[in-house]
N, CA, C and O atoms as a Tinker XYZ file with bonds, in Angstrom:
   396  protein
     1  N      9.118000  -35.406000   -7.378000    73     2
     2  CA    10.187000  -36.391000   -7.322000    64     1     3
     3  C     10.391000  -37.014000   -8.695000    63     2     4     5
     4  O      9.596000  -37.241000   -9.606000    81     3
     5  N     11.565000  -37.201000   -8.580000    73     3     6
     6  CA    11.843000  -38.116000  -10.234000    64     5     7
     7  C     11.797000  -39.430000  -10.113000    63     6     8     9
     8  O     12.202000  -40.195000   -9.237000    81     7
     9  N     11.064000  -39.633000  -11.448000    73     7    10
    10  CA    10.911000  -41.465000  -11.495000    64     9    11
    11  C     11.951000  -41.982000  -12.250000    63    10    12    13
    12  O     12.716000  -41.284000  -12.915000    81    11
    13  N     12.008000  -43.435000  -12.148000    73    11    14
    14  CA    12.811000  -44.204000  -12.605000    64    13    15
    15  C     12.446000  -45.644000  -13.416000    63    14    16    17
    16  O     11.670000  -46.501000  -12.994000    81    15
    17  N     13.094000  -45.687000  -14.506000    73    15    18
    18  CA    13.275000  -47.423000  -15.052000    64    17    19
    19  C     14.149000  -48.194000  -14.069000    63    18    20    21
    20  O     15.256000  -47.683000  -13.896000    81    19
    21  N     14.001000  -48.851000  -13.668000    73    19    22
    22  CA    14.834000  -49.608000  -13.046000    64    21    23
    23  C     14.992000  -51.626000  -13.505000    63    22    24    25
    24  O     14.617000  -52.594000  -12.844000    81    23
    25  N     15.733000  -51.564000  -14.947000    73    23    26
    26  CA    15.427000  -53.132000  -15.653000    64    25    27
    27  C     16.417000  -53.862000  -15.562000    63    26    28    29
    28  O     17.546000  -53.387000  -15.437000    81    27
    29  N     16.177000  -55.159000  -15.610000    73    27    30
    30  CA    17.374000  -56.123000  -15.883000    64    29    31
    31  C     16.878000  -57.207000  -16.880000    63    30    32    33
    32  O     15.790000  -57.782000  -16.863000    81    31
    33  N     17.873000  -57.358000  -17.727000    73    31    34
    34  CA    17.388000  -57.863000  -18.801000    64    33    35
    35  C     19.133000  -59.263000  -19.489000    63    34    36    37
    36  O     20.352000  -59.090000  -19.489000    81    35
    37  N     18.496000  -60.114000  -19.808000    73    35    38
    38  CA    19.359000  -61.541000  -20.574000    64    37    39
    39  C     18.598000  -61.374000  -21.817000    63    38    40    41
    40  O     17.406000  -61.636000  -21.974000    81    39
    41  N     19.496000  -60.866000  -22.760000    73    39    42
    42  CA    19.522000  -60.751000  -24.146000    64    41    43
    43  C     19.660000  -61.825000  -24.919000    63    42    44    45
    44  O     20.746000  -62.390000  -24.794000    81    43
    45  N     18.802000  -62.357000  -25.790000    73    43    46
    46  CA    18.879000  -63.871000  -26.568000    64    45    47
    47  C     19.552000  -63.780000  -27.749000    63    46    48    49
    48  O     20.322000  -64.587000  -28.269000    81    47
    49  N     18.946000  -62.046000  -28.344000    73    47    50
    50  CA    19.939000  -62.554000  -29.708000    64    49    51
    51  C     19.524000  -60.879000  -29.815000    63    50    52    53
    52  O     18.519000  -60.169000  -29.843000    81    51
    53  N     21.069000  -60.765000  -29.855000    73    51    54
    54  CA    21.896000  -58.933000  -29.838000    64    53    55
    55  C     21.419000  -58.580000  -31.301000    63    54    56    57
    56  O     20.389000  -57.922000  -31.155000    81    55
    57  N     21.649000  -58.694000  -32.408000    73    55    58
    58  CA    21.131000  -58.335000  -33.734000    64    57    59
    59  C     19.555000  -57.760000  -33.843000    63    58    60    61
    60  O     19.243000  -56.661000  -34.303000    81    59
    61  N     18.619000  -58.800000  -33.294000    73    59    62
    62  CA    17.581000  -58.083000  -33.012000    64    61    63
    63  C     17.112000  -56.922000  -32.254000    63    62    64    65
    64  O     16.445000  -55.952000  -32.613000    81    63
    65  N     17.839000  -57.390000  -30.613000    73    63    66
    66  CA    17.612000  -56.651000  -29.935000    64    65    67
    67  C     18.288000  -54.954000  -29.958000    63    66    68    69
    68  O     18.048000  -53.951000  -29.285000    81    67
    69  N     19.167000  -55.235000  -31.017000    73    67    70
    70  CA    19.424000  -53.975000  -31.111000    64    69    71
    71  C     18.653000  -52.943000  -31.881000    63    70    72    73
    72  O     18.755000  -51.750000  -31.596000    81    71
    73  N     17.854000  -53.393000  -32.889000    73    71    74
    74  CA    16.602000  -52.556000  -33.373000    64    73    75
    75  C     15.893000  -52.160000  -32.353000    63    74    76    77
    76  O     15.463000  -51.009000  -32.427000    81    75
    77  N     15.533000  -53.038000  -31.012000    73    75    78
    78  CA    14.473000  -52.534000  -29.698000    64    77    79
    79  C     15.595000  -51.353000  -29.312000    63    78    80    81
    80  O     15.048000  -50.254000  -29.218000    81    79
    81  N     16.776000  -51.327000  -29.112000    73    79    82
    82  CA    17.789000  -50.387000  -28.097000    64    81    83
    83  C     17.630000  -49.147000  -28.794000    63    82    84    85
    84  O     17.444000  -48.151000  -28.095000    81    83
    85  N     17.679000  -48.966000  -30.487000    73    83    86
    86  CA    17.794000  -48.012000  -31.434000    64    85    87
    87  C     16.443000  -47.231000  -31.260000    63    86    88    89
    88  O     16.415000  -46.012000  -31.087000    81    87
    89  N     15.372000  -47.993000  -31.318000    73    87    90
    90  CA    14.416000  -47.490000  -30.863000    64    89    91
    91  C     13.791000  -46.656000  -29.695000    63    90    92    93
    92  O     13.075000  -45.656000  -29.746000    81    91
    93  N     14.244000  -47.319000  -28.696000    73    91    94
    94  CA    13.727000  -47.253000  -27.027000    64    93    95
    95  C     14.765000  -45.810000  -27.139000    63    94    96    97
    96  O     14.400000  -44.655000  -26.922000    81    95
    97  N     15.986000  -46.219000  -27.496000    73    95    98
    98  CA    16.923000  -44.759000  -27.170000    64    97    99
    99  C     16.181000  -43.213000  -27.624000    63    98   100   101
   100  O     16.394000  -42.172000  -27.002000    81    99
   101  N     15.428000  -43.301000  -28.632000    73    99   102
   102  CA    15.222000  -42.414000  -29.513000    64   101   103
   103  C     14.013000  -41.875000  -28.848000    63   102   104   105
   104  O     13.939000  -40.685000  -28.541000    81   103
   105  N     13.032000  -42.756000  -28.612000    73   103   106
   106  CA    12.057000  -43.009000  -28.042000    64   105   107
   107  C     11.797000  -42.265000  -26.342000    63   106   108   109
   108  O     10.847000  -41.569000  -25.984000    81   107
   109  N     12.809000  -42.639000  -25.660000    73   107   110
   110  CA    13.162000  -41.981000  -24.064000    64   109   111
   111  C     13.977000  -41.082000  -24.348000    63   110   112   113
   112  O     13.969000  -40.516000  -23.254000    81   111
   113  N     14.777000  -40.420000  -25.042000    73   111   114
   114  CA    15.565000  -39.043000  -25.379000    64   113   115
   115  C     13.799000  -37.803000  -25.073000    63   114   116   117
   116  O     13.438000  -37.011000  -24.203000    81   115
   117  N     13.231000  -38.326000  -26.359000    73   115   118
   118  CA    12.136000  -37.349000  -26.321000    64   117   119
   119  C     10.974000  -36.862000  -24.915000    63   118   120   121
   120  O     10.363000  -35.807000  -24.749000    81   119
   121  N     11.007000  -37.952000  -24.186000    73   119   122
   122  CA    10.452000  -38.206000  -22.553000    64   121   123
   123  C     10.926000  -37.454000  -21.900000    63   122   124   125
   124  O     10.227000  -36.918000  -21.041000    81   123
   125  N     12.073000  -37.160000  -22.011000    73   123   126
   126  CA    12.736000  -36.506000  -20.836000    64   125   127
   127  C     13.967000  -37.410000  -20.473000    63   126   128   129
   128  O     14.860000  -36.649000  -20.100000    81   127
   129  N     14.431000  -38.842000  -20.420000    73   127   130
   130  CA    14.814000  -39.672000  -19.886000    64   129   131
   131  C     16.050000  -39.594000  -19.896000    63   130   132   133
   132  O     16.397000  -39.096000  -20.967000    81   131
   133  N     16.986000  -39.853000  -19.193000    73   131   134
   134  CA    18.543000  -39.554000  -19.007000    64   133   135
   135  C     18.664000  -40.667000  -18.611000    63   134   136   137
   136  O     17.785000  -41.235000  -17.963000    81   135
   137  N     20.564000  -41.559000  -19.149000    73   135   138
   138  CA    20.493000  -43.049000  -18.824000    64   137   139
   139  C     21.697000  -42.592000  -17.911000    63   138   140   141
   140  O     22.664000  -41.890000  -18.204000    81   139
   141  N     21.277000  -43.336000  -16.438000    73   139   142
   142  CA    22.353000  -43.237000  -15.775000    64   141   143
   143  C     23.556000  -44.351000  -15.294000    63   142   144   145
   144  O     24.658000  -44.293000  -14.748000    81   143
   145  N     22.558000  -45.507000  -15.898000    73   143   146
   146  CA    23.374000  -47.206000  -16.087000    64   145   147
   147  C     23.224000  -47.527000  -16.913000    63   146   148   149
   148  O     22.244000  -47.183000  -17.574000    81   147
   149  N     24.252000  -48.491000  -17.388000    73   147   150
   150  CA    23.937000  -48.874000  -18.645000    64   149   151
   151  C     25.176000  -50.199000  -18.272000    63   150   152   153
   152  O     26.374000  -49.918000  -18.260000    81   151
   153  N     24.670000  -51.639000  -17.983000    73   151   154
   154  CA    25.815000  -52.310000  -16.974000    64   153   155
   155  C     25.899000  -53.578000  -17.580000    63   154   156   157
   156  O     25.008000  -54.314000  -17.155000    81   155
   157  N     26.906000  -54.312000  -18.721000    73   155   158
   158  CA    27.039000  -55.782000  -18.823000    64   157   159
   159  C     28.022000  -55.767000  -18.793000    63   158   160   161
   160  O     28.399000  -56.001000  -19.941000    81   159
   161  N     29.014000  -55.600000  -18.029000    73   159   162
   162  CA    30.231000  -55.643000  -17.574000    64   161   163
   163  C     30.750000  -56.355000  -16.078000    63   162   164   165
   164  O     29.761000  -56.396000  -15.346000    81   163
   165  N     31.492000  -56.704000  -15.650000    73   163   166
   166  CA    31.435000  -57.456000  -14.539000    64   165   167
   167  C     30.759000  -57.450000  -13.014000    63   166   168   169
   168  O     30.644000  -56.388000  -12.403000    81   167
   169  N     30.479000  -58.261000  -12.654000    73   167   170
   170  CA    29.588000  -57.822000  -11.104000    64   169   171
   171  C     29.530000  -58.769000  -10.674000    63   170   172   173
   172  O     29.647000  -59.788000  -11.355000    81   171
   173  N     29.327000  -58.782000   -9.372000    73   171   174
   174  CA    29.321000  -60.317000   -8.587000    64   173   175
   175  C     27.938000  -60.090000   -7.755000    63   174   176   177
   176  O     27.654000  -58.972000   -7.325000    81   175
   177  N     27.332000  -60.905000   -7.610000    73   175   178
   178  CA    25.841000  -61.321000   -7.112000    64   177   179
   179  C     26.467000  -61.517000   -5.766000    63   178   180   181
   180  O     27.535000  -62.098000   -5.571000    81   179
   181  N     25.760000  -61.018000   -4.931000    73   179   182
   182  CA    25.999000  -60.559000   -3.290000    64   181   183
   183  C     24.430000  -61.503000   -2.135000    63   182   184   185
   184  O     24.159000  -62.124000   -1.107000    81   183
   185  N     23.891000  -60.877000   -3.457000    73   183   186
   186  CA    22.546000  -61.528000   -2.627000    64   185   187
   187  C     21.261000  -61.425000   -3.895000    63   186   188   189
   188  O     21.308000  -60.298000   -4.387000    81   187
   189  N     20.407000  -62.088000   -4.392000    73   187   190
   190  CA    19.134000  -62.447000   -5.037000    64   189   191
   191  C     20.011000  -62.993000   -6.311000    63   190   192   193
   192  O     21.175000  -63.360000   -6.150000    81   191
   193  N     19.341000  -63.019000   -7.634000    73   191   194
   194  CA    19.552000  -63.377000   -8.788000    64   193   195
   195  C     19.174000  -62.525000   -9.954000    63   194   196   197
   196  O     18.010000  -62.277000  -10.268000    81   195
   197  N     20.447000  -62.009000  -10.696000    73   195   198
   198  CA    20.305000  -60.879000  -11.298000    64   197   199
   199  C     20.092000  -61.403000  -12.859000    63   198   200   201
   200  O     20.156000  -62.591000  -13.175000    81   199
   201  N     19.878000  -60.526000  -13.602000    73   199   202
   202  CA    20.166000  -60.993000  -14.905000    64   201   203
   203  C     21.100000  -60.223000  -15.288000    63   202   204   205
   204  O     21.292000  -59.204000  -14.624000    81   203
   205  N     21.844000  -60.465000  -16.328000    73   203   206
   206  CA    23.162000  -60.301000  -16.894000    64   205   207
   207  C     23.207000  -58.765000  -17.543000    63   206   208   209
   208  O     24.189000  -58.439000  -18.211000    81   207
   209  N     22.272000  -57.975000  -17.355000    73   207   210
   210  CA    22.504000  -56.826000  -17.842000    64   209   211
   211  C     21.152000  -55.696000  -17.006000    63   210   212   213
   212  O     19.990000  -56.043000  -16.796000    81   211
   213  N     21.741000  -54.401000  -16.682000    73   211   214
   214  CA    21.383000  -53.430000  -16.083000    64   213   215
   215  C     20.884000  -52.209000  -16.526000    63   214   216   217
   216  O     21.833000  -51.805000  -17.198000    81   215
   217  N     19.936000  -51.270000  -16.600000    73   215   218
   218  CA    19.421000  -50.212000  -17.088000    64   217   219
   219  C     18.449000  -49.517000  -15.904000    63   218   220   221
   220  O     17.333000  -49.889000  -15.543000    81   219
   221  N     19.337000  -48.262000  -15.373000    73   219   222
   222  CA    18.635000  -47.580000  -15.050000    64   221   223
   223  C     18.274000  -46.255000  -15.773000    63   222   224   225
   224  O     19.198000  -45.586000  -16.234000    81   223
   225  N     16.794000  -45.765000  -15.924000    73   223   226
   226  CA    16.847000  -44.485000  -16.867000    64   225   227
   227  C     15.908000  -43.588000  -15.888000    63   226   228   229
   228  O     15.066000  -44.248000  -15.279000    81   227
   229  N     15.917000  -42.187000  -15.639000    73   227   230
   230  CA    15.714000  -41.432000  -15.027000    64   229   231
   231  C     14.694000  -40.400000  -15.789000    63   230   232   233
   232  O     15.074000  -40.049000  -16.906000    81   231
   233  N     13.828000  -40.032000  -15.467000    73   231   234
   234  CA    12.819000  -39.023000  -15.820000    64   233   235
   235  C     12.616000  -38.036000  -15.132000    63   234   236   237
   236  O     12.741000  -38.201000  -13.918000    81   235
   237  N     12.288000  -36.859000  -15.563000    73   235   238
   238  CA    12.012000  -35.732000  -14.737000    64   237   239
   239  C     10.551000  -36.125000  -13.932000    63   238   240   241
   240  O     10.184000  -35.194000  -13.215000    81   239
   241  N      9.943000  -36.922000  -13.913000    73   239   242
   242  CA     8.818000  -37.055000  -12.422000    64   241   243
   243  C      8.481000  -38.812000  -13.169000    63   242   244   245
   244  O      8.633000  -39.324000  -14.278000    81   243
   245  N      7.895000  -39.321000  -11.648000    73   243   246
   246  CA     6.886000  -40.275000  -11.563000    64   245   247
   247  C      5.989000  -40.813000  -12.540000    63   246   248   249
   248  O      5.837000  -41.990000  -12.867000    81   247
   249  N      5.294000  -39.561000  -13.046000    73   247   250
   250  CA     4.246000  -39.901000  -13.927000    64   249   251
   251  C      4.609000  -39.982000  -15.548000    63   250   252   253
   252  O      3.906000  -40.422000  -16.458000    81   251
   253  N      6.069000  -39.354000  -15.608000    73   251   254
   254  CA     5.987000  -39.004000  -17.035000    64   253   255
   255  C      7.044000  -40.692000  -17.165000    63   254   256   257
   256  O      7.247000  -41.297000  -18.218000    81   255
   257  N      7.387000  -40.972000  -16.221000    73   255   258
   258  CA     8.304000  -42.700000  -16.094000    64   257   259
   259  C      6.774000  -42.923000  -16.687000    63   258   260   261
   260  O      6.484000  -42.731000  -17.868000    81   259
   261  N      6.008000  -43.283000  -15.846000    73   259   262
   262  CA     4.840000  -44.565000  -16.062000    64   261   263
   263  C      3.922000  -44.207000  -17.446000    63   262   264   265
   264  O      3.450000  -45.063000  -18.194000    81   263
   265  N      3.770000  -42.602000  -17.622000    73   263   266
   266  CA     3.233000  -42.290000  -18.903000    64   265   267
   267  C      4.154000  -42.948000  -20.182000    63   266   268   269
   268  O      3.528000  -43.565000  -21.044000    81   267
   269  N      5.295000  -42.850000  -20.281000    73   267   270
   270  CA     6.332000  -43.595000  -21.420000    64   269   271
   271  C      6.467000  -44.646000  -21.244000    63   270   272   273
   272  O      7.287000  -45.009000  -22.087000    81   271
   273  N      6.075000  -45.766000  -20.433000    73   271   274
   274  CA     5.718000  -47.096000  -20.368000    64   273   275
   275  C      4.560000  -47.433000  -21.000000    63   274   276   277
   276  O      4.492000  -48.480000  -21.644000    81   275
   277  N      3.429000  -46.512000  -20.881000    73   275   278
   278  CA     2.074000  -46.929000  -21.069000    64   277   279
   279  C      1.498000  -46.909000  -22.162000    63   278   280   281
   280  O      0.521000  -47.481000  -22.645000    81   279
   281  N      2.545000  -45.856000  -22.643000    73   279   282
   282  CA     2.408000  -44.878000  -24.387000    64   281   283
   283  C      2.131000  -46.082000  -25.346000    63   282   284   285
   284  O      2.753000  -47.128000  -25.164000    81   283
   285  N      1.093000  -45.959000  -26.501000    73   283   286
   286  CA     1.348000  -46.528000  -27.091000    64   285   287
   287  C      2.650000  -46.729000  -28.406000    63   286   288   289
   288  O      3.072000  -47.734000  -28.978000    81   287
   289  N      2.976000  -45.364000  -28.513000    73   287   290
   290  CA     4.045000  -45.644000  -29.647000    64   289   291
   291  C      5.003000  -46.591000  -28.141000    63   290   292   293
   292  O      4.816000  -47.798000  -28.294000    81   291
   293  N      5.760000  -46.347000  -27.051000    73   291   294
   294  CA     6.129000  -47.893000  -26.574000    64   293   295
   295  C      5.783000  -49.188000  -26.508000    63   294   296   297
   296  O      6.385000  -50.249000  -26.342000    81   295
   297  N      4.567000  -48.821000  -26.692000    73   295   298
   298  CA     3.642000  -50.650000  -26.974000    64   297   299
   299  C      4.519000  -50.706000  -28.221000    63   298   300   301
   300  O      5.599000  -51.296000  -28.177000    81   299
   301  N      4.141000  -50.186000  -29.189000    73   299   302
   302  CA     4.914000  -50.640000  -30.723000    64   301   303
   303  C      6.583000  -51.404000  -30.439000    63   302   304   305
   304  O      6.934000  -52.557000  -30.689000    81   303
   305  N      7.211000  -50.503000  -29.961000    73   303   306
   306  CA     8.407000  -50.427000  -29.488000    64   305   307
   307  C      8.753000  -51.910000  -29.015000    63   306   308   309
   308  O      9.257000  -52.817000  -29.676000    81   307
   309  N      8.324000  -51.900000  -27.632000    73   307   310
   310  CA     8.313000  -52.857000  -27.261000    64   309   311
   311  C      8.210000  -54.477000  -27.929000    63   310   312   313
   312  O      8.989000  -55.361000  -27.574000    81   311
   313  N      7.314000  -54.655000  -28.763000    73   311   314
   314  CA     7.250000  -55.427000  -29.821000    64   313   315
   315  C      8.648000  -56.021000  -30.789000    63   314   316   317
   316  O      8.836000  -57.188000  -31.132000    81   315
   317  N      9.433000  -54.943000  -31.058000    73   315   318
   318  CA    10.429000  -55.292000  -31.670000    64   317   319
   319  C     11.545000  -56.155000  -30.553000    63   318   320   321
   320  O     12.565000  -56.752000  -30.896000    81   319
   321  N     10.984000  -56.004000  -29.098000    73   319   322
   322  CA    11.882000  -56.844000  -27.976000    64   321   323
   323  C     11.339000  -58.599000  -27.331000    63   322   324   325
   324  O     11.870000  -59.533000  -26.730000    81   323
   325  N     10.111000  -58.297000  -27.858000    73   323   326
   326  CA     9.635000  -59.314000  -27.651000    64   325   327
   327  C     10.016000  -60.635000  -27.467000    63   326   328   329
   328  O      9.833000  -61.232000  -26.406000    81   327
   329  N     10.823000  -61.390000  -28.992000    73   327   330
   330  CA    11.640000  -62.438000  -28.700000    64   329   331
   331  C     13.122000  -61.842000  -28.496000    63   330   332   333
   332  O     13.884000  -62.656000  -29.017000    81   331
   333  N     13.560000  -61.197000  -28.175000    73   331   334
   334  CA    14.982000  -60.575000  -28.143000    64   333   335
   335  C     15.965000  -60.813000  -26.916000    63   334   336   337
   336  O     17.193000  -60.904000  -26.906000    81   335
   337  N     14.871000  -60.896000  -25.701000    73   335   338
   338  CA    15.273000  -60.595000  -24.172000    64   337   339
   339  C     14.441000  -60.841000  -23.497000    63   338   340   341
   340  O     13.313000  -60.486000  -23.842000    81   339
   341  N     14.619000  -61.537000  -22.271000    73   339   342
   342  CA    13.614000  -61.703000  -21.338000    64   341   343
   343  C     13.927000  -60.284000  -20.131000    63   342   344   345
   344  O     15.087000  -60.070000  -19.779000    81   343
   345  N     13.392000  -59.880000  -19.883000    73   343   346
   346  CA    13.215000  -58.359000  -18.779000    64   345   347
   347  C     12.135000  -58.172000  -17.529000    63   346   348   349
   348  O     10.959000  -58.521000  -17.430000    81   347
   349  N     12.783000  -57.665000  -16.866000    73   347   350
   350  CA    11.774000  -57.527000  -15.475000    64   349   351
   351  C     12.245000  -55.816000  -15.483000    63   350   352   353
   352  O     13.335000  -55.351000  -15.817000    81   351
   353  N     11.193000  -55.193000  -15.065000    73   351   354
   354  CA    11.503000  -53.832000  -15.047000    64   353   355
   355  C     10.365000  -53.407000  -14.288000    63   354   356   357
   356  O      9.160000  -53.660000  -14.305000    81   355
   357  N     11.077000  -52.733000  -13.666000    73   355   358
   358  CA    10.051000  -52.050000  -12.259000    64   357   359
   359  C     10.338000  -50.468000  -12.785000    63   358   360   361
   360  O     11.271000  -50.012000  -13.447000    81   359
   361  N      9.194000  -49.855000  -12.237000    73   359   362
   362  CA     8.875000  -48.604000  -12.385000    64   361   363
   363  C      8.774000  -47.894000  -10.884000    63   362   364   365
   364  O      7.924000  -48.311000  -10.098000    81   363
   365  N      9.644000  -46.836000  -10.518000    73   363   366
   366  CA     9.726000  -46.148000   -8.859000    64   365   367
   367  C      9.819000  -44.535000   -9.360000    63   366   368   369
   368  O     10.236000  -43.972000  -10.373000    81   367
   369  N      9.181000  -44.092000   -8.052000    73   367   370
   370  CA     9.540000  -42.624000   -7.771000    64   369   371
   371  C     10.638000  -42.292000   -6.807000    63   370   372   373
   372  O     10.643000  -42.599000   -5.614000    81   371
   373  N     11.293000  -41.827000   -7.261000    73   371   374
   374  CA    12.922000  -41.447000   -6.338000    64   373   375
   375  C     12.520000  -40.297000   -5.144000    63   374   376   377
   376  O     11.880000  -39.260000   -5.316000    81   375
   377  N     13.089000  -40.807000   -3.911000    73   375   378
   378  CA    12.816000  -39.947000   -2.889000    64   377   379
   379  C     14.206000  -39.403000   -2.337000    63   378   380   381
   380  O     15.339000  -39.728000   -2.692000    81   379
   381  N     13.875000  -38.640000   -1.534000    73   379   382
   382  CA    15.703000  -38.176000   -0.650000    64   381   383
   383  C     16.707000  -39.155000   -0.605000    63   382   384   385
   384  O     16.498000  -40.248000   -0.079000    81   383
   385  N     17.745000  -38.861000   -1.096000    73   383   386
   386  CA    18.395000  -39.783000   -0.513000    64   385   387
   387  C     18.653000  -40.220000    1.014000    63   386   388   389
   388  O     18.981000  -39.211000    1.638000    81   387
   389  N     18.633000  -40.959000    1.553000    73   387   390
   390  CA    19.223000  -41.104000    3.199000    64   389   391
   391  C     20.431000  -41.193000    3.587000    63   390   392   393
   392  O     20.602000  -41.397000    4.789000    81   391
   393  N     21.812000  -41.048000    2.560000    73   391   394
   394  CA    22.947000  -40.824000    3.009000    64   393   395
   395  C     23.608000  -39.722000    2.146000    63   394   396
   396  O     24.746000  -39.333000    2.407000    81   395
């Protein structure tokens, strides 16, 4: 099964954070990772509390999602996001769809 990024993220200051995006892009190209959202464009909150921007990225399996999280060249990475954005990002394995 294929895994997934599944993040939402409120960006503090775009100049920086765009060295983390330049990075991370370059960074998940080589993983395997394909972006299939990419969302700060309009949306209306239906139900919980979202943050203002969306990223889902797709991997060819489970393990190689949680292995490119764990990596240290992403520790590095990550670093350059540090003060940039606050983020919640969950890590899943994609199953059948049901519809």
């Amino acid at each position: 099964m294929k895994g997934y990024w599944i993040a939402q993220s409120d960006v503090k200051d775009e100049a920086g954070h765009a060295l983390y995006v330049k990075a991370a892009v370059e960074y998940l190209k080589r993983q395997g990772a394909k972006t299939l959202v990419v969302y700060r464009g309009r949306y209306e909150v239906v139900e919980g509390a979202p943050r203002s921007r969306q990223l889902v990225q797709e991997f060819p399996d489970y393990e190689t999602a949680l292995a490119a999280y764990h990596s240290e060249e992403y520790r590095e990475i990550r670093k350059l996001r540090a003060d940039t954005a606050d983020v919640d990002l969950v890590i899943v394995e994609g199953v059948a769809p049901l519809l």
